[in-house]
N, C-alpha and C positions, 0 to 999 in steps of 0.2 A: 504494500500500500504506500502510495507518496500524498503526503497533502499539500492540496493547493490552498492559500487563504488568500482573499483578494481586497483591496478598500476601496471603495468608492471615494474618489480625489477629483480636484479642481483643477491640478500644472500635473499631468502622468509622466512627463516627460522631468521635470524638478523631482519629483520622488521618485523615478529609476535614479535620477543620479547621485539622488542622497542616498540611498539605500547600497547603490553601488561603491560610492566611495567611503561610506561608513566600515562596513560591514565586507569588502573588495568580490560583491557578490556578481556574477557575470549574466548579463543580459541573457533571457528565457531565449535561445533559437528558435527563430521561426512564427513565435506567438506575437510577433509586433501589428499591431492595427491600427486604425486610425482613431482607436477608442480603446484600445489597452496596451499595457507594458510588462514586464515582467522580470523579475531574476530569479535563477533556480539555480536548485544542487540535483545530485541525485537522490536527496530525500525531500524536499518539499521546492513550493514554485508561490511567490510574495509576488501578487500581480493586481495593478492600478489600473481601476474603471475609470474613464471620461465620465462625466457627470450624462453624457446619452446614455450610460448602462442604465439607468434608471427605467428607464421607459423599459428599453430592450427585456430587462430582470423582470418587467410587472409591477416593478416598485415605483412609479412617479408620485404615487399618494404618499410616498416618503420619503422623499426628495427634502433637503433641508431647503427652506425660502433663501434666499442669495439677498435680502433685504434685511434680514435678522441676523443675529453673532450666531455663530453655531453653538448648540449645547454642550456643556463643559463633564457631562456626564460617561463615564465610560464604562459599557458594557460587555468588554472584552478587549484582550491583547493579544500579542502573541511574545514570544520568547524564544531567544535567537542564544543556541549554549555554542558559546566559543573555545576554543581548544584551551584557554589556560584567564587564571585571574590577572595579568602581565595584558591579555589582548581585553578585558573587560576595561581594565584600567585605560589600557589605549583610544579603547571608544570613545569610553566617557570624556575626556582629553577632545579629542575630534567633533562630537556632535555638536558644539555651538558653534563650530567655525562653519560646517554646513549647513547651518540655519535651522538646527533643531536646538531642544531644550534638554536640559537633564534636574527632573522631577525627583528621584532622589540619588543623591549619588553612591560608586558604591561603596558595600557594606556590606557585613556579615551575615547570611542567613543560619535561621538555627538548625536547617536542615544541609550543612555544611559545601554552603555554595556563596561565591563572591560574586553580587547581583549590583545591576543598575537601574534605575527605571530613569526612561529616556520618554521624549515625545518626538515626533517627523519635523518639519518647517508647516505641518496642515494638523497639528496638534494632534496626531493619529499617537496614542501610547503605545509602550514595545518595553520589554524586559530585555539587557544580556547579562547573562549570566556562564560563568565556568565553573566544576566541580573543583572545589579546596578553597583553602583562604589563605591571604599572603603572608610570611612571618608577619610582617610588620602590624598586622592586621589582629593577630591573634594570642 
């Protein structure tokens, strides 16, 4: 099984390249349109709708109004486990210079992993996280 998870985004083309130079994850082959983007591994595929997916999905009755702040509410993430807490650290480092945030920076979990929680440049939240935690840390 590979999963795909996708977000419905405003700039698809600004979030392949945050995503990409965050994270150095390589553009999906073949999946480019003119209303999606993509980066994949051989285990999962982070891929950005044009705001036409709406209609296309069935969903224009939930289509955020472009007139109103978007809601600050979040009902899901995802979570990106990087090879070591050295490239967690690195992220976090990285994401404001690509126009994202870092919501909290990282830290110890009690289930003994060094996490970040980050948000996109379109406020989309996202976890990375590596198994162990750094001397310096612990």
């Amino acid at each position: 099984m590979k999963l795909w998870f996708n977000l419905l985004c405003q700039d698809i083309d600004a979030q392949l390249q945050f995503y990409q130079a965050l994270l150095q994850l390589p553009e999906a082959p073949g999946t480019r349109s003119a209303i999606y983007r993509a980066v994949e591994t051989e285990h999962f595929q982070l891929g950005f709708n044009a705001p036409e997916a709406y209609a296309l999905l069935g969903l224009a009755d939930r289509q955020p109004d472009a007139a109103l702040p978007p809601p600050r509410s979040v009902t899901g993430y995802a979570t990106f486990m990087l090879d070591t807490p050295d490239a967690v650290e690195t992220a976090s480092v990285k994401v404001t210079a690509l126009g994202g945030k870092i919501i909290k920076p990282p830290y110890a979990t009690y289930y003994g992993q060094w996490q970040a929680v980050l948000a996109d440049p379109e406020d989309n939240v996202f976890r990375i996280s590596a198994v162990g935690v750094p001397r310096h840390a612990a």
